[in-house]
C-alpha positions as CSV (number, residue, x, y, z in Angstrom):
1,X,-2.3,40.4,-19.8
2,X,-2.9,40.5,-15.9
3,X,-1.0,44.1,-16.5
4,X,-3.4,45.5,-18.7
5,X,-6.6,44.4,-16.9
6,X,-4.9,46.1,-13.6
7,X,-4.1,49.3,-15.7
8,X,-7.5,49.7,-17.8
9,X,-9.5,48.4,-14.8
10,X,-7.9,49.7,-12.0
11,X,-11.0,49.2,-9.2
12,X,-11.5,45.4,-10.3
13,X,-9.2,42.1,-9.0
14,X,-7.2,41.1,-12.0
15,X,-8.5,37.3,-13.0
16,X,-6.3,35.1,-15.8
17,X,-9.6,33.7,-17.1
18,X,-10.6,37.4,-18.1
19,X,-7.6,37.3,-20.7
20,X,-10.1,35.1,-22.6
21,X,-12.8,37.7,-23.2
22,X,-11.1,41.0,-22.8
23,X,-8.1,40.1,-24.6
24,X,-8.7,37.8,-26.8
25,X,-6.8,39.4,-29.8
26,X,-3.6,39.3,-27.4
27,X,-4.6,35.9,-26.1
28,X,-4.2,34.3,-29.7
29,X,-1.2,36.0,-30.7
30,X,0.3,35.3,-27.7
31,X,-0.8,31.7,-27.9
32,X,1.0,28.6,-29.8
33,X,-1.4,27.3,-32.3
34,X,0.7,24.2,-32.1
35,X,1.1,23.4,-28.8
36,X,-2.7,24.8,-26.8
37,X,-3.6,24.8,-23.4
38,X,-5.5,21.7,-23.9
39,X,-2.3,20.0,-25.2
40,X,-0.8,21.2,-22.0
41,X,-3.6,19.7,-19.8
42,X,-3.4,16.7,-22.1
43,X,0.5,15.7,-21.8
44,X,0.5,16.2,-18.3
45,X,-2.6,16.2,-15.6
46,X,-4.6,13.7,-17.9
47,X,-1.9,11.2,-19.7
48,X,-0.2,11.1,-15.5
49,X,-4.1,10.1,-14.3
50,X,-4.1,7.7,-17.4
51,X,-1.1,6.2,-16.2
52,X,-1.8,5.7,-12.8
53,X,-5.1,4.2,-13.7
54,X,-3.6,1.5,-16.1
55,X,-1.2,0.6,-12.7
56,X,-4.6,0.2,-10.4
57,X,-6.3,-1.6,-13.6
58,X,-3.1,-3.7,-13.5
59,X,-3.1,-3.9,-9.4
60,X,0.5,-2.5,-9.4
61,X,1.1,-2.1,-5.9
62,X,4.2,0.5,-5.7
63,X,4.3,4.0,-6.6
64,X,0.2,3.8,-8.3
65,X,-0.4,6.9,-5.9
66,X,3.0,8.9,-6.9
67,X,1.2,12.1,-8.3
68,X,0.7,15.6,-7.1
69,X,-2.6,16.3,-8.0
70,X,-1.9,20.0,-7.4
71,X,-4.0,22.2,-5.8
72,X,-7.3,21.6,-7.2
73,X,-6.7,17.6,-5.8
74,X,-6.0,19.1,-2.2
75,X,-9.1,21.2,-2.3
76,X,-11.3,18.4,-3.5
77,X,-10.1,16.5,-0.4
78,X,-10.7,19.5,1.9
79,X,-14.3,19.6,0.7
80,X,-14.8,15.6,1.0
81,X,-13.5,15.9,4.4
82,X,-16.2,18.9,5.4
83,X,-18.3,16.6,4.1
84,X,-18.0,13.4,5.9
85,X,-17.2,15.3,9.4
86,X,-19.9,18.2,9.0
87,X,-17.3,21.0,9.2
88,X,-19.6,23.5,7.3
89,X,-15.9,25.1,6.4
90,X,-15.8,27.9,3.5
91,X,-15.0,27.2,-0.1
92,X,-15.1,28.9,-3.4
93,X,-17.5,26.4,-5.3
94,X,-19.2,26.3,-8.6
95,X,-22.9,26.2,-8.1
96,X,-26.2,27.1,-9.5
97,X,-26.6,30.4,-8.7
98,X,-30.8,30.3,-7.4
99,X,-30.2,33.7,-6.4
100,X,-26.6,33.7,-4.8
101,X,-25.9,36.8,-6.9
102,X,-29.4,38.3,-7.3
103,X,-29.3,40.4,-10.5
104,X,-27.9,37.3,-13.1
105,X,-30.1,35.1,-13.9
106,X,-31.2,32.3,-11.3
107,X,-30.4,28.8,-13.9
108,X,-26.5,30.6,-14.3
109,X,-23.6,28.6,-13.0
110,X,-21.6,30.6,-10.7
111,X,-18.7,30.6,-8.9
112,X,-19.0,31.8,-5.2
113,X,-18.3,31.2,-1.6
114,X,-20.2,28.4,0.5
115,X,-20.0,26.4,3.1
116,X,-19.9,22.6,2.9
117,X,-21.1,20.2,5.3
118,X,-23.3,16.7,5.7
119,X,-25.9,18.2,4.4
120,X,-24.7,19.4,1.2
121,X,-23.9,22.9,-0.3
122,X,-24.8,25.9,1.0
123,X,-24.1,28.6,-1.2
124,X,-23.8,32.6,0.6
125,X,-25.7,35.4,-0.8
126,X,-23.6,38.2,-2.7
127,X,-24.6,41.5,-3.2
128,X,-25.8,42.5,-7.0
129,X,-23.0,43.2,-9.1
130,X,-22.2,46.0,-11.2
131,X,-23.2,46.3,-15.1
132,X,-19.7,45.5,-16.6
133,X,-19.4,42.1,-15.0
134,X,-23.1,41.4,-15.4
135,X,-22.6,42.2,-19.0
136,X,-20.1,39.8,-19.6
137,X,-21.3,37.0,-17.4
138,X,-25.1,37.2,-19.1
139,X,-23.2,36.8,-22.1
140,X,-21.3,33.7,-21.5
141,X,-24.5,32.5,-19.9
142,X,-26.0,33.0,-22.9
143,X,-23.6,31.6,-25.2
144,X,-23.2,28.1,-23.3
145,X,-26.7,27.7,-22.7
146,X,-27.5,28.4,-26.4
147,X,-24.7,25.5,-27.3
148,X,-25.8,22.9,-24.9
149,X,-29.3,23.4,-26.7
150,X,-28.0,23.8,-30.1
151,X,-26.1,20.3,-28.9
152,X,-29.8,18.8,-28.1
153,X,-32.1,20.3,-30.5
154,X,-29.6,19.5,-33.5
155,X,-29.4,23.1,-34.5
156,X,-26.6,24.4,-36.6
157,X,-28.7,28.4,-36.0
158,X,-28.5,28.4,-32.2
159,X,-24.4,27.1,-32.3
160,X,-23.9,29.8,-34.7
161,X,-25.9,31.9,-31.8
162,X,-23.7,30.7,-29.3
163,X,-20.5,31.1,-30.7
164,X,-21.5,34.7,-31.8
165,X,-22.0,35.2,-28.4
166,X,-19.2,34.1,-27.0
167,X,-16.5,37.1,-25.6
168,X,-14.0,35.6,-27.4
169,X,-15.4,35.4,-30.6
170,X,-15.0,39.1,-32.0
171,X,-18.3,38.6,-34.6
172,X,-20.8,36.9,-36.8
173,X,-18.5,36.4,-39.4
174,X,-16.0,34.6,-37.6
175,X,-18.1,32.9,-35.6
176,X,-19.5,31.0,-38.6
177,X,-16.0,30.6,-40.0
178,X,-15.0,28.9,-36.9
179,X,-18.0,26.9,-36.4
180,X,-17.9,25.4,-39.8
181,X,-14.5,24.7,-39.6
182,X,-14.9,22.6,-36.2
183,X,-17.9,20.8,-37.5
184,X,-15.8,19.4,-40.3
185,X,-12.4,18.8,-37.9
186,X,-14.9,17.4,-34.9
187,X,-17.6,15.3,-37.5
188,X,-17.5,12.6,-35.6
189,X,-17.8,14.0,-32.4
190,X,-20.3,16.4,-33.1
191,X,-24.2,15.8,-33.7
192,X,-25.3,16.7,-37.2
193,X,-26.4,20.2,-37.1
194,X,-29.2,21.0,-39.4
């Protein structure tokens, strides 16, 4: 799908998490109902990190810190380290954006550059961005901040909002098919949504 964002938007850096909302058609077809990304996370970051807990709960001494956390473990030491030594080095960090991108809406969590040191987060200001990505951000904003309250409030009309709302969602109607169908699968997870 990385092809097809390069070819119909040509001036923009291709993003896999874009397949999601531009793509979403391709995205399922291309997907295995059966086997899902979470599935994927599931059998191997998580049940590994399961695994290595049950050793420390179980004060195994050999091989309880055998696992490549990837990149994403790496980075997370790379900021601790910034941290404790007050480097104030550069990251690409998920923040509230208070004005970091000055057209989206200050309580929206963004991702952007900062630097990291004792003091905490420092997040650099970006220049406004353009309609087309504003548009879809606003919407995702939307859409998760109408779920978290939907969550709170108990209300079955702003989850149906949100999911609406959501890019991948491609309207009403199956955004109430598919909200009905995880209330019943997730009943016990979920609040009751009146």
């Amino acid at each position: 799908m990385i092809r097809f964002m390069v070819q119909n938007f040509p001036d923009n850096l291709p993003n896999n998490y874009l397949e999601y909302y531009l793509y979403p058609d391709m995205y399922v077809d291309y997907a295995d109902p059966n086997y899902t990304r979470a599935n994927t996370v599931m059998d191997g970051r998580e049940q590994k990190t399961q695994e290595m807990a049950d050793k420390i709960r179980n004060k195994e001494k050999e091989d309880v810190l055998d696992f490549y956390f990837g990149v994403h473990g790496l980075y997370i030491v790379d900021i601790a380290t910034s941290l404790l030594n007050d480097e104030k080095s550069r990251f690409m960090l998920i923040v509230e954006n208070k004005g970091s991108i000055p057209n989206l809406r200050s309580d929206a969590v963004v991702e952007v550059p900062a630097y990291v040191g004792a003091t905490g987060v420092e997040a650099i200001a970006l220049p406004a961005i353009g309609d087309f990505h504003k548009g879809l951000m606003e919407a995702q904003v939307a859409a998760e901040k109408l779920l978290v309250d939907a969550y709170f409030e108990n209300s079955y009309q702003k989850a149906l909002q949100a999911f609406t709302l959501n890019q991948s969602v491609p309207n009403a109607t199956v955004a109430k098919k598919v909200l009905d169908e995880m209330i019943i699968e997730n009943k016990a997870f979920w609040p009751v949504l009146k």
